[in-house]
gemmi code that builds the backbone of each chain (N, CA, C; Angstrom):
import gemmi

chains = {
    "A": [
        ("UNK", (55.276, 197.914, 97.711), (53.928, 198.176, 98.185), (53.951, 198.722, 99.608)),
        ("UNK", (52.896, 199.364, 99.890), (53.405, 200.099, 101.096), (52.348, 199.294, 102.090)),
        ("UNK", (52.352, 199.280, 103.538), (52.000, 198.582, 104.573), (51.904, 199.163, 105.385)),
        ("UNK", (50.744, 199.268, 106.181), (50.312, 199.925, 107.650), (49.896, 198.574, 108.574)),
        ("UNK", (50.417, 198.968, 109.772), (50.629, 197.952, 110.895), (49.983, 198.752, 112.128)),
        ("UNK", (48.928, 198.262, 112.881), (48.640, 198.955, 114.229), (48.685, 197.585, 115.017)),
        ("UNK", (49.256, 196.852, 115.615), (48.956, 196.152, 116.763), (48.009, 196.293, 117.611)),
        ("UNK", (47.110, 197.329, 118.099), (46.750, 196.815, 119.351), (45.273, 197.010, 118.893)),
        ("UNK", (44.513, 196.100, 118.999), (43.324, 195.233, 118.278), (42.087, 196.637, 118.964)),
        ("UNK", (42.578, 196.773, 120.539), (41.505, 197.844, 121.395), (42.372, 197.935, 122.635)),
        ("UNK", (42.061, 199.103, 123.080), (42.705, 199.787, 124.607), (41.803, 200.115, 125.632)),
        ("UNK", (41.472, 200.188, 126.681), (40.876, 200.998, 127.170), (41.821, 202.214, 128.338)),
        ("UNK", (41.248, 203.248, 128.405), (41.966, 204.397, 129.113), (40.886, 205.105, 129.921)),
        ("UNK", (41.670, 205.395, 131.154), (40.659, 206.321, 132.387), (40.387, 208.213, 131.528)),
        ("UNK", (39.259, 208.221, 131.723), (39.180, 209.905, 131.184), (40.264, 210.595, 132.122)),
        ("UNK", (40.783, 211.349, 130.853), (41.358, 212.769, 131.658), (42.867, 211.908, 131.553)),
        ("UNK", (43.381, 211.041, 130.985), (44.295, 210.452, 131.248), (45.117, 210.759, 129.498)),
        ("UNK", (46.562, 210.600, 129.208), (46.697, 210.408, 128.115), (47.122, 208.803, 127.565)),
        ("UNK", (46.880, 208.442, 126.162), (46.916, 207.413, 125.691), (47.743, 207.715, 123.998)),
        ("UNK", (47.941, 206.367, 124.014), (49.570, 206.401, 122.783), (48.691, 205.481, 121.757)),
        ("UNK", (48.423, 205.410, 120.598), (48.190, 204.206, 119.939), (49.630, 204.376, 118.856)),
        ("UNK", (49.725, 203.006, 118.557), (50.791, 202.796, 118.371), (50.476, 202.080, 116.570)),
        ("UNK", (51.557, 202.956, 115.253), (51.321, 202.481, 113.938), (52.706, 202.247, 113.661)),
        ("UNK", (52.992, 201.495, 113.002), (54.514, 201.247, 111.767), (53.923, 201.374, 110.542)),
        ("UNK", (54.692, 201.651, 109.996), (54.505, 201.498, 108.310), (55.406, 200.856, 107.569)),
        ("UNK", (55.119, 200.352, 106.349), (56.708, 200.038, 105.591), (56.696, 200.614, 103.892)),
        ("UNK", (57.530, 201.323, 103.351), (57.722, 201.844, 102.008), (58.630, 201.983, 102.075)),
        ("UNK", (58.959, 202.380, 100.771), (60.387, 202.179, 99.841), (60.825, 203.585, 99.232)),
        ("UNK", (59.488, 204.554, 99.764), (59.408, 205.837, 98.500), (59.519, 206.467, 99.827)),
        ("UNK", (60.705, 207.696, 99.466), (60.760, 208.731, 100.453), (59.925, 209.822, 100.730)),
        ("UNK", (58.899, 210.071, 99.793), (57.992, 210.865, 100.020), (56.895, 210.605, 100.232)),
        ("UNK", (56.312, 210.727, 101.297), (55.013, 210.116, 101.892), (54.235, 210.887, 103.066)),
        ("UNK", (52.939, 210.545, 102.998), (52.300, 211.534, 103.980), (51.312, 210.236, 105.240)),
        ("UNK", (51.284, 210.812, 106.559), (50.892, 210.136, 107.586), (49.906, 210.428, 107.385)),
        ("UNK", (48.651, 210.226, 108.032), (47.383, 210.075, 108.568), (46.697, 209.535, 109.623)),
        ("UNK", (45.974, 210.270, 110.988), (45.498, 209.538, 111.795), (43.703, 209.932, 111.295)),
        ("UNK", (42.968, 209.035, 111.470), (41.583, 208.965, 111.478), (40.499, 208.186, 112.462)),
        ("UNK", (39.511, 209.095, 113.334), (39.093, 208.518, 113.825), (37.519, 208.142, 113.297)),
        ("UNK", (36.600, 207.036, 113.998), (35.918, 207.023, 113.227), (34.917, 206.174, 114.230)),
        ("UNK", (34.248, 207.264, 115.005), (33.181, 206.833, 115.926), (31.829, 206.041, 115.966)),
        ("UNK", (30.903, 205.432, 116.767), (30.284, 204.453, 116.274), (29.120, 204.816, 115.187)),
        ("UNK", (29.063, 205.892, 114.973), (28.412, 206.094, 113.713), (28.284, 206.241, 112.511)),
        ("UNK", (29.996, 206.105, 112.355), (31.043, 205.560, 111.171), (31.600, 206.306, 110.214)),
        ("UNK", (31.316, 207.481, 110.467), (31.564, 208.727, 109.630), (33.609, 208.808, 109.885)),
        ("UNK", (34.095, 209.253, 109.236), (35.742, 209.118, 109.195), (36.513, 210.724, 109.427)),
        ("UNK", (36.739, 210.701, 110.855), (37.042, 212.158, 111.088), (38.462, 212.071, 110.941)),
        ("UNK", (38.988, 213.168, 110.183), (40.587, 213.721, 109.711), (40.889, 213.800, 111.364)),
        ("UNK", (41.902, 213.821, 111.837), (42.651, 214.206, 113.026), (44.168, 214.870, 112.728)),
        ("UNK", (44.876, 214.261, 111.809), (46.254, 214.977, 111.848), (46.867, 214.385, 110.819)),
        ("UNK", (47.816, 215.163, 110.030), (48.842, 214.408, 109.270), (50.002, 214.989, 109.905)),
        ("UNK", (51.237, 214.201, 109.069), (52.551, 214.219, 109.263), (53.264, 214.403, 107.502)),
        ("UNK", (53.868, 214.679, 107.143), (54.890, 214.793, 106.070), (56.077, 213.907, 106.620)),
        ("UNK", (56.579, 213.087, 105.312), (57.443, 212.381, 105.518), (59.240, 213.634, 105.863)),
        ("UNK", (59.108, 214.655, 105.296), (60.051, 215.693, 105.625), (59.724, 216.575, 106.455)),
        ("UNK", (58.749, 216.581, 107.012), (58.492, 217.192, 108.670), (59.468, 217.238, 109.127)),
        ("UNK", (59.972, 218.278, 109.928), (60.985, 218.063, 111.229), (60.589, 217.858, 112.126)),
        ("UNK", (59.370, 218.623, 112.286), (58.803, 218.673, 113.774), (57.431, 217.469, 113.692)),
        ("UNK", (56.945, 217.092, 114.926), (55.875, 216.305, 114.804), (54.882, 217.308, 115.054)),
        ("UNK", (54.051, 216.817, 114.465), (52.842, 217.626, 113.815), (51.574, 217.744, 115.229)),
        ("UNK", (51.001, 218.568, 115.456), (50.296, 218.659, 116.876), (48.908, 219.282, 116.352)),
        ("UNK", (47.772, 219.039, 116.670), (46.470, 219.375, 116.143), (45.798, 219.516, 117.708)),
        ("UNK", (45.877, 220.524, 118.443), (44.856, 220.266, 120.186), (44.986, 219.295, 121.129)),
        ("UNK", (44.266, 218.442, 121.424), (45.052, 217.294, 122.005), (45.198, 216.216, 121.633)),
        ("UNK", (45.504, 216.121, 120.121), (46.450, 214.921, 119.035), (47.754, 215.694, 119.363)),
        ("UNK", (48.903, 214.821, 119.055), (49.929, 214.895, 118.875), (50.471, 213.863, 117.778)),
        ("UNK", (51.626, 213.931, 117.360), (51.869, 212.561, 116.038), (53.628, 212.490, 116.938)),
        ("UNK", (53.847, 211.048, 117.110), (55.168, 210.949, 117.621), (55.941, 210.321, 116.535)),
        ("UNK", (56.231, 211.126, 115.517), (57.093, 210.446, 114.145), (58.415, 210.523, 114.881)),
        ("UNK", (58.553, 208.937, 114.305), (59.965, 208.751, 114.562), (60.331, 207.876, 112.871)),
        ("UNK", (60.912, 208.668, 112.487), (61.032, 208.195, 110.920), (62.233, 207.223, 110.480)),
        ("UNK", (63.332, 206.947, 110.910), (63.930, 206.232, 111.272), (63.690, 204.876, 111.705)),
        ("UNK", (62.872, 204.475, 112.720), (61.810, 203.241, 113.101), (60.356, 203.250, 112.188)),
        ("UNK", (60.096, 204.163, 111.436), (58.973, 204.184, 110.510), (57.879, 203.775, 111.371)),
        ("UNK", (57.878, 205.011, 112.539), (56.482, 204.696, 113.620), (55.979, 205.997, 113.403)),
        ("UNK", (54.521, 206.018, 113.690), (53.408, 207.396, 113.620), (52.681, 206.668, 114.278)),
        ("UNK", (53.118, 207.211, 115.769), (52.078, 206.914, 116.947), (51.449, 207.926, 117.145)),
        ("UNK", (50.100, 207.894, 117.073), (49.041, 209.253, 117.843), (49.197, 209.323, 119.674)),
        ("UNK", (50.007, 210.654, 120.113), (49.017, 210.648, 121.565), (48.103, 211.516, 121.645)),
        ("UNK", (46.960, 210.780, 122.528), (45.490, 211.854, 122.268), (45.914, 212.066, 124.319)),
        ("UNK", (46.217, 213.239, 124.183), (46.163, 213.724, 125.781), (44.617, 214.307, 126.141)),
        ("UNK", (44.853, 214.137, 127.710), (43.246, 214.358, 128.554), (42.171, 213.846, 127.745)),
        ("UNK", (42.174, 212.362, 127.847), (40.933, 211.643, 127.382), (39.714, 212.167, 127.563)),
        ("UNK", (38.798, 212.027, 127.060), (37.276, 212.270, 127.583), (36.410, 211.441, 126.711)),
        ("UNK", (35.120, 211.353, 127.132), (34.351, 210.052, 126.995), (34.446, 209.817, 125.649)),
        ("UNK", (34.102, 211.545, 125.264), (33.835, 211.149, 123.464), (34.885, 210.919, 122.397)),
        ("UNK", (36.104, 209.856, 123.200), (37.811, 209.939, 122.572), (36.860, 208.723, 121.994)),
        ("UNK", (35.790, 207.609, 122.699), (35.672, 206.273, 122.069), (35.462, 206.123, 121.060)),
        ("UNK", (36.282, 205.389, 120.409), (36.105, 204.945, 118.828), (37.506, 204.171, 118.589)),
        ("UNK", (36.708, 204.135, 116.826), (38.095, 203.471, 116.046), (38.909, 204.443, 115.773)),
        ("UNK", (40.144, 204.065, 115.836), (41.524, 205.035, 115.034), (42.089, 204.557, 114.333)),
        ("UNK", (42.329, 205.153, 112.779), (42.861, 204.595, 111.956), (43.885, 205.176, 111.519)),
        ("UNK", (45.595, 204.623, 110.924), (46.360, 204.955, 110.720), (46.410, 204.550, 109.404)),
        ("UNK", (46.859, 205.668, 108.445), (46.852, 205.491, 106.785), (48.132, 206.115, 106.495)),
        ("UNK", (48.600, 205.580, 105.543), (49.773, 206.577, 104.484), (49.413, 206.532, 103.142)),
        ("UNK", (50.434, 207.950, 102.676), (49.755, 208.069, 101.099), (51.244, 208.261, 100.614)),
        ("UNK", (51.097, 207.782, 99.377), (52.507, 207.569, 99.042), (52.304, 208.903, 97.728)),
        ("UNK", (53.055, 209.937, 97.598), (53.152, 211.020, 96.814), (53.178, 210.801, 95.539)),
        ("UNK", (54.251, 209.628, 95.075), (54.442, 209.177, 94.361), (53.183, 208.726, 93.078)),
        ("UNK", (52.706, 208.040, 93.402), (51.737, 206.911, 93.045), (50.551, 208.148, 92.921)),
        ("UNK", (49.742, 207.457, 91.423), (48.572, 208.495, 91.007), (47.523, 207.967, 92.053)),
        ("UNK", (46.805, 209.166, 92.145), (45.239, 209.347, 92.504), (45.949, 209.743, 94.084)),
        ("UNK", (46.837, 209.901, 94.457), (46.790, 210.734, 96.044), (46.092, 209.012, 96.801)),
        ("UNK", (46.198, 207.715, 96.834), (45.440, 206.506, 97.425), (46.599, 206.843, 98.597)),
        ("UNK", (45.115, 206.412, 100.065), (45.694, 205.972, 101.562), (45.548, 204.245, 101.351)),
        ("UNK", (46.740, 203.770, 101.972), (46.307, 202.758, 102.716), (46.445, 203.012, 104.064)),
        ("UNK", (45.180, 202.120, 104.476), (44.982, 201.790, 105.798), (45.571, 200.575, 106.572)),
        ("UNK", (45.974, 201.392, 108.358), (46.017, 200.484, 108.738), (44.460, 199.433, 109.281)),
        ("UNK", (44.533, 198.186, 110.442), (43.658, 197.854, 110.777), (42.540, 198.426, 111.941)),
        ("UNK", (43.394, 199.781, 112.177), (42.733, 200.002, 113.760), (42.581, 199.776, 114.704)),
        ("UNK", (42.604, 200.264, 115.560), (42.625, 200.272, 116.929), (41.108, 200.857, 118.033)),
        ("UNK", (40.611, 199.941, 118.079), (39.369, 200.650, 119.230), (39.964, 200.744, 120.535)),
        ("UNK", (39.420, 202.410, 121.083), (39.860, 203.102, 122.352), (38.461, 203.060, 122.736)),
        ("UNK", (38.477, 202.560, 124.418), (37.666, 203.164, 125.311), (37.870, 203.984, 125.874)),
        ("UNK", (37.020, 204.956, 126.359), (37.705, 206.242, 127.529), (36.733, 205.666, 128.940)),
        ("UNK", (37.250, 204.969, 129.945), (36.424, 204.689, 131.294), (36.408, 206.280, 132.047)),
        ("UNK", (34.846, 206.479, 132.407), (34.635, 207.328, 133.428), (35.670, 207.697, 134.760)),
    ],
    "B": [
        ("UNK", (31.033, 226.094, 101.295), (31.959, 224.883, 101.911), (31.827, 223.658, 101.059)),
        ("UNK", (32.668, 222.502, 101.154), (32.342, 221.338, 100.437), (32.227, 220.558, 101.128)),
        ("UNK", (30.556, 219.759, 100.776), (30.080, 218.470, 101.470), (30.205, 217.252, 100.358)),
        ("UNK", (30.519, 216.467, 101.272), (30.149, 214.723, 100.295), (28.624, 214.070, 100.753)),
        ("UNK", (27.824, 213.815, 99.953), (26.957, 213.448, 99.863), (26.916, 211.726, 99.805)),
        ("UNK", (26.133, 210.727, 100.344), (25.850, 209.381, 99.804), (25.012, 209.268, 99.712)),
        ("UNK", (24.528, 207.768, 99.115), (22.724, 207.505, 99.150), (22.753, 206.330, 98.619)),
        ("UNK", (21.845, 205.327, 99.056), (21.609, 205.210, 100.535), (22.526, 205.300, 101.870)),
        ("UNK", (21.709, 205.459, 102.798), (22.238, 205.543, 104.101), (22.713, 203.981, 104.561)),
        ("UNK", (21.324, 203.147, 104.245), (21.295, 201.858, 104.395), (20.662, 201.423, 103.635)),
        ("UNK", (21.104, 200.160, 103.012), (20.622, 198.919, 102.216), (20.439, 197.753, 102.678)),
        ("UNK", (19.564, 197.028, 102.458), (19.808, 194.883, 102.679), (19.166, 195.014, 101.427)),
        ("UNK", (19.850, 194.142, 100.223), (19.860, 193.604, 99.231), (19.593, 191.997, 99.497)),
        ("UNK", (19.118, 191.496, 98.510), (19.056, 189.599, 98.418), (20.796, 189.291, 97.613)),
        ("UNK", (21.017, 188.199, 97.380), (22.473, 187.825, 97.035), (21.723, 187.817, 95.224)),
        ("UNK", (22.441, 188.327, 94.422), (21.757, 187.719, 92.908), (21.579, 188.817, 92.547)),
        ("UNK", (20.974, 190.060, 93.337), (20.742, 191.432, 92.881), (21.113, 192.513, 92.374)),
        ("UNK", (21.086, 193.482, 91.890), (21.834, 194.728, 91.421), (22.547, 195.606, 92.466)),
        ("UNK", (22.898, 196.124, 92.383), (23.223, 197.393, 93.100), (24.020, 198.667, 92.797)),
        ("UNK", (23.832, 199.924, 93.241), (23.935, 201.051, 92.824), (24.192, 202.184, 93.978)),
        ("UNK", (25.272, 202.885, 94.919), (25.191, 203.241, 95.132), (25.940, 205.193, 94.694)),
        ("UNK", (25.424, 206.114, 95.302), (25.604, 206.923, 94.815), (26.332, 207.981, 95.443)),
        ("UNK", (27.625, 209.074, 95.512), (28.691, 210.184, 96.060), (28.218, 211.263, 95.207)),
        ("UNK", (27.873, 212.361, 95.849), (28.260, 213.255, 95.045), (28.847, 214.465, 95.972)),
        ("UNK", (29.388, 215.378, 95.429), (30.522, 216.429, 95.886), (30.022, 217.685, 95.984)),
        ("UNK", (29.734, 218.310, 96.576), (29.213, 219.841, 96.542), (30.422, 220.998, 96.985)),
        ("UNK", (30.550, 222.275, 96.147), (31.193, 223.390, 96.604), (32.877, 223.060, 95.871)),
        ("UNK", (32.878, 222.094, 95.048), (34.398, 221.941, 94.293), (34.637, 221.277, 93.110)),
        ("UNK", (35.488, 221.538, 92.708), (35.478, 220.875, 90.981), (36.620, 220.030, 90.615)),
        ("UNK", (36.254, 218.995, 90.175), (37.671, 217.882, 89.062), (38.358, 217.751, 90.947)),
        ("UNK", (37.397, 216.793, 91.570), (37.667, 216.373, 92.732), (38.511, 215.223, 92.567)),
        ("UNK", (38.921, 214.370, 92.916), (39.526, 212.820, 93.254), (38.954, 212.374, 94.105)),
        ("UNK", (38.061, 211.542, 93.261), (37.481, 210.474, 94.054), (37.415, 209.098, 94.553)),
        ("UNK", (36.936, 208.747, 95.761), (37.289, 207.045, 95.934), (36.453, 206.890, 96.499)),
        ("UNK", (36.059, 205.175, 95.954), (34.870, 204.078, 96.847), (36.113, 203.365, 97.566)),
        ("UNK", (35.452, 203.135, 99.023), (36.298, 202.344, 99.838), (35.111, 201.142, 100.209)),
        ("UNK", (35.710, 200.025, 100.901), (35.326, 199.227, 101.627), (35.295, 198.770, 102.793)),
        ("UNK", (34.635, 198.880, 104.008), (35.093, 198.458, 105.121), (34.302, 196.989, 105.565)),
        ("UNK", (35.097, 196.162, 105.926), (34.412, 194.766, 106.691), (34.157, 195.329, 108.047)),
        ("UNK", (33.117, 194.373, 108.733), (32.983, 194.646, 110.021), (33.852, 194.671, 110.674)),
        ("UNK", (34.595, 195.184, 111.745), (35.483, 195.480, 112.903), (36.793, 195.646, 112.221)),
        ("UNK", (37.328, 195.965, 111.089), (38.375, 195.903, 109.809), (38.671, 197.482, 109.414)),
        ("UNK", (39.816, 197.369, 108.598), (40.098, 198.725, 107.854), (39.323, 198.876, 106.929)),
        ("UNK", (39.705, 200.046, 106.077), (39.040, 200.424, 105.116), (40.254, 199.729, 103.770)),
        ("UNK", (39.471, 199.254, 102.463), (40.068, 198.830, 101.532), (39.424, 199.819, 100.443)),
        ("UNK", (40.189, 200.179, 99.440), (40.418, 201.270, 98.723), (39.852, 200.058, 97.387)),
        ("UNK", (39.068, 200.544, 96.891), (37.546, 199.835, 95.643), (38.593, 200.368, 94.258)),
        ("UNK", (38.143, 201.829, 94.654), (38.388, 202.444, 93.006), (38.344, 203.875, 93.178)),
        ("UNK", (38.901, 204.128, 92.258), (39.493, 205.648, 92.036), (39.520, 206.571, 90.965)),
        ("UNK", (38.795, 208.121, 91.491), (39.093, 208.523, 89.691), (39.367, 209.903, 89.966)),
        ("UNK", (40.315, 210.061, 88.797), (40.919, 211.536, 88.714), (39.716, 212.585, 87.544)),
        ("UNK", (39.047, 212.033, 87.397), (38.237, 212.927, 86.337), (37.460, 212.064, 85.945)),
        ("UNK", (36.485, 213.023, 84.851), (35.014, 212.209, 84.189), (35.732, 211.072, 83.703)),
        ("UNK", (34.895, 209.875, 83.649), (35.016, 208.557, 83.042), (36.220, 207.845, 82.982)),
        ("UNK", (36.992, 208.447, 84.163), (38.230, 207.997, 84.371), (38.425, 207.366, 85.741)),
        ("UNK", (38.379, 205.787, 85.866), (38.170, 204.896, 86.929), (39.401, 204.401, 87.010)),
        ("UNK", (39.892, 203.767, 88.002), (40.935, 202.937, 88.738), (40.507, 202.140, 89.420)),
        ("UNK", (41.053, 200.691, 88.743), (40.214, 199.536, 90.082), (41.305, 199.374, 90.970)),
        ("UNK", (41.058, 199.091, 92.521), (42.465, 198.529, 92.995), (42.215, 196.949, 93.700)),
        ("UNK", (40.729, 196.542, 93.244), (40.584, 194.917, 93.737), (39.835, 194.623, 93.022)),
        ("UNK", (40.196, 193.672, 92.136), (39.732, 192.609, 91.290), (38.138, 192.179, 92.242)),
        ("UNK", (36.970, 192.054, 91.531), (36.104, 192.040, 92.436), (34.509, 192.052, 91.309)),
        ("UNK", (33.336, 191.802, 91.873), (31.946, 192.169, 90.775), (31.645, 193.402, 91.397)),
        ("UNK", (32.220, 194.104, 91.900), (31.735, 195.771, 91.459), (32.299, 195.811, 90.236)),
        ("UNK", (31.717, 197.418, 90.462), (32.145, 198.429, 88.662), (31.846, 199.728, 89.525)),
        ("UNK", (32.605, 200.931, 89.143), (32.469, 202.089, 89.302), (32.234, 203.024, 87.942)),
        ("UNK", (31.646, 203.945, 88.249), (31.768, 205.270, 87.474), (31.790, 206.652, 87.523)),
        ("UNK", (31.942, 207.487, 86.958), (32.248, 208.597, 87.422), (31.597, 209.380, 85.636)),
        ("UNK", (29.974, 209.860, 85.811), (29.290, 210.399, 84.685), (29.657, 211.951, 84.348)),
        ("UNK", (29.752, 212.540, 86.072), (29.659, 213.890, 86.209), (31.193, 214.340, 86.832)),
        ("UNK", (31.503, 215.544, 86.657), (32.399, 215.620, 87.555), (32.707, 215.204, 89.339)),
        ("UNK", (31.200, 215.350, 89.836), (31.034, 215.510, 91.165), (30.389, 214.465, 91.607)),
        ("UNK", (30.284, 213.492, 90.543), (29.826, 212.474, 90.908), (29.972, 211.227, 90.399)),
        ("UNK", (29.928, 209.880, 91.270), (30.640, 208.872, 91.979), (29.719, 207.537, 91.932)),
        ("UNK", (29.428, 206.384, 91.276), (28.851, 205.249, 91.434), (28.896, 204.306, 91.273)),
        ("UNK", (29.255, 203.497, 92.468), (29.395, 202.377, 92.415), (28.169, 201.544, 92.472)),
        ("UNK", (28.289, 200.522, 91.443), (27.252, 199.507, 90.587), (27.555, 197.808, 91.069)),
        ("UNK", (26.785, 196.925, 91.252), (27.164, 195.775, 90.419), (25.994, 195.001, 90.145)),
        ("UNK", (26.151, 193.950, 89.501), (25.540, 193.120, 88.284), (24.484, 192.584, 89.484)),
        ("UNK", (25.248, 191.448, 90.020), (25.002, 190.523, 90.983), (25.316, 190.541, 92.292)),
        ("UNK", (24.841, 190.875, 93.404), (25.870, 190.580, 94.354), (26.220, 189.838, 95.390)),
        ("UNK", (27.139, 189.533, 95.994), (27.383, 188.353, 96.792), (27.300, 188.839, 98.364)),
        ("UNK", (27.271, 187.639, 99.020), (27.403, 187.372, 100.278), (28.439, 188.596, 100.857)),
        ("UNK", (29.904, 188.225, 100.427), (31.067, 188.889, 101.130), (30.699, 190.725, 100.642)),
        ("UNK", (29.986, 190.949, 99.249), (29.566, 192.390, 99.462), (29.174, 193.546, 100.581)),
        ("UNK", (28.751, 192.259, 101.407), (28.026, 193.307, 102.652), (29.498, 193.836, 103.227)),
        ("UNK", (29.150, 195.670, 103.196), (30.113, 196.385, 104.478), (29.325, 197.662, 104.584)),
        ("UNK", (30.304, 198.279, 104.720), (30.352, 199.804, 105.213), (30.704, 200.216, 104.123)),
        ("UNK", (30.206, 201.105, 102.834), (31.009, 201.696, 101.478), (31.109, 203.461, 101.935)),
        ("UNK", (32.731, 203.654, 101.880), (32.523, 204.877, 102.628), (32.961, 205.936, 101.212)),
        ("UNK", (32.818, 206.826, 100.471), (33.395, 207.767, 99.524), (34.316, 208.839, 99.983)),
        ("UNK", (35.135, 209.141, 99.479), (35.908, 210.264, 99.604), (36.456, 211.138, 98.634)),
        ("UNK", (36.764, 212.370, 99.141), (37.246, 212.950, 98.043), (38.723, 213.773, 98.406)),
        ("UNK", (39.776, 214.240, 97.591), (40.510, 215.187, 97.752), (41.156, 216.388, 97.924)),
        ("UNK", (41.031, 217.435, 99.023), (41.309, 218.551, 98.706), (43.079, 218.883, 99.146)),
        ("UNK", (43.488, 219.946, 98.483), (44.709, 220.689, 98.676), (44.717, 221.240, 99.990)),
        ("UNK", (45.720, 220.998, 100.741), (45.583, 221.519, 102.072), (46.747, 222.826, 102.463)),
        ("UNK", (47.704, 222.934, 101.355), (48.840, 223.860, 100.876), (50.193, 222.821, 101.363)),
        ("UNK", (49.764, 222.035, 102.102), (51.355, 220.978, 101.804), (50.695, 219.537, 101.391)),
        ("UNK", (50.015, 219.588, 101.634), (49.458, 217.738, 101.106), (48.009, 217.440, 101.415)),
        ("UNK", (47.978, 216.445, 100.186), (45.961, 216.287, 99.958), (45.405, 215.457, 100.855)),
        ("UNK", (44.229, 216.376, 101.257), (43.745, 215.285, 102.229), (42.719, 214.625, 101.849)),
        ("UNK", (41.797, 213.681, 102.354), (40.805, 213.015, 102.106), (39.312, 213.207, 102.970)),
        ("UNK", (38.572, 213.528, 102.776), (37.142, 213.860, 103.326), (36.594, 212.611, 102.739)),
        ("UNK", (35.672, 212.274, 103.975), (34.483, 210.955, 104.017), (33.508, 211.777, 103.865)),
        ("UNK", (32.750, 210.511, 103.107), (31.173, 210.896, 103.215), (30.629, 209.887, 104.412)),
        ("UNK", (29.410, 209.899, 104.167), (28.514, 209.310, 106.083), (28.819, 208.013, 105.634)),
        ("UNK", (28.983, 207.578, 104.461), (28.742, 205.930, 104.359), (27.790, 205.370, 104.182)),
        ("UNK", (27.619, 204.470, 103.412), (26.370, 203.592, 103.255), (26.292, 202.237, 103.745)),
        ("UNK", (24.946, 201.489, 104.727), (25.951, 200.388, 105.083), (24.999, 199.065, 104.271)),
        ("UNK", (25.469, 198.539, 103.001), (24.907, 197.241, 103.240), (25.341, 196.318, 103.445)),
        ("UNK", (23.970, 195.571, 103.649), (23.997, 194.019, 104.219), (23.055, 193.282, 103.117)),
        ("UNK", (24.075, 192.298, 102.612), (23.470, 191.275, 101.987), (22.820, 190.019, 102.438)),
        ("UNK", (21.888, 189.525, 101.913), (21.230, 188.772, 102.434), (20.948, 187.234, 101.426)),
    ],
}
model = gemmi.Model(1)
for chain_id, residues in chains.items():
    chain = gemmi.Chain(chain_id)
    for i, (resn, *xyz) in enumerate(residues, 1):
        res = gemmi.Residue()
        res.name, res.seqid = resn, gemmi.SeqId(i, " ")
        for name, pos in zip(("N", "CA", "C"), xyz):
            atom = gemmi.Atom()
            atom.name, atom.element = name, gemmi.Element(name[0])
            atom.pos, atom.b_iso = gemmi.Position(*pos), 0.0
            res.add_atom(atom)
        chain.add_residue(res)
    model.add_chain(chain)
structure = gemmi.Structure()
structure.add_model(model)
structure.setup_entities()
C-alpha cells in the first residue's frame, strides 16, 4: 500500500523569501507519479507540479520547484519568492501507475503562511 | 475547455437524512472519475471511483453509495446520514497530460451535518 508522509502540521515564511515543504512517500511499485497541490482558503484544489518516478531531472513549474530525491523517497516542493497569496494548504499525493482508476493518495498537509 | 461542475455549494443536513450530491464534466468524454473526502484541517480520502457508465469503485467501507448514470456524470447518495459525514466532498476527474494523468477538482461541496 502506498503512504504519503508530510510532517510539518504549518510553517510560516517572510514574503519574498523561499520555503521547502517537506513529503516522503513509501511504495513497493517502481512506477509512480508525484503530485504537489495547493488548496487555498476557499478550498478549491490547485495542480502545482508533478514528478515521474523516472524523471531525471526535477520537475520546475515558475516558482515551484520539486526536489526528488528518489533514493530517500522525498518530493519536497520549494516555492521561491513567497508572496502573500502562497497562504494555504499544500498537499502532497502519489499515484501509483500500476493500480486501476489512475487513484492519488494523499498526504496530510501542510499549512504555509506568507508574513508581510 | 473542460470544467467540473458540483452542486451544492453548501449543505447542513439533520443526521437520519438522505443525501445526494452531484459532478458533472463539461468539454470531455469516458472521463475518470472520483468522490473524495476531506475532514476539517485533514487530507483528502479517496470515496469512490469510476472508469465508465455504471462502473463504481468503493475504496472505504462506509453509508455512502456512488453512481455514475451518464458519462459525465458523478453522484454521490446516501440513505441516512451520520454525524462523521460532515466534510468537504471534493470531485475530480482525469485528463492525459502526454506523460501522466492528472487530476482536476471541482469547487467542492461543503456539508455539515447536524
Amino acid at each position: 500500500a502506498q503512504k504519503i508522509t508530510q510532517t510539518q502540521p504549518g510553517m510560516f515564511v517572510q514574503e519574498k523569501e523561499a520555503v521547502t515543504l517537506d513529503c516522503t512517500y513509501d511504495t513497493s511499485d517502481p512506477s509512480y507519479g508525484l503530485f504537489w497541490y495547493k488548496q487555498p482558503s476557499s478550498g478549491e484544489m490547485i495542480f502545482l507540479i508533478y514528478q515521474g518516478s523516472y524523471d531525471q531531472q526535477n520537475a520546475t513549474e515558475g516558482r515551484y520547484s520539486l526536489n526528488f530525491q528518489k533514493a530517500r523517497k522525498s518530493a519536497n516542493l520549494v516555492i521561491s519568492a513567497s508572496q502573500l497569496g502562497d497562504s494555504a494548504m499544500y498537499f502532497c499525493a502519489m499515484s501509483d501507475f500500476k493500480a486501476a482508476g489512475n487513484k492519488l493518495t494523499f498526504g496530510g498537509g501542510t499549512r504555509v503562511l506568507v508574513k508581510p | 475547455s473542460q470544467t467540473i461542475h458540483q452542486w451544492p455549494a453548501t449543505l447542513v443536513q439533520p443526521v437520519g437524512s438522505p443525501l445526494s450530491l452531484e459532478c458533472t464534466v463539461e468539454g470531455t468524454s469516458n472521463p475518470n472519475l472520483y468522490w473524495y473526502r476531506q475532514a476539517a484541517g485533514r487530507g483528502l480520502q479517496l470515496l469512490f471511483y469510476s472508469v465508465g457508465i455504471g462502473q463504481i469503485s468503493s475504496e472505504v467501507p462506509q453509508n455512502l453509495s456512488a453512481s455514475r448514470p451518464q458519462d459525465r456524470q458523478f453522484i454521490l447518495s446516501s440513505k441516512k446520514l451520520l454525524l462523521s459525514d460532515s466534510g468537504f466532498y471534493l470531485c475530480a476527474w482525469t485528463r492525459w497530460r502526454g506523460s501522466h494523468n492528472e487530476q482536476f477538482f471541482g469547487p467542492g461541496t461543503r456539508l455539515t451535518v447536524l
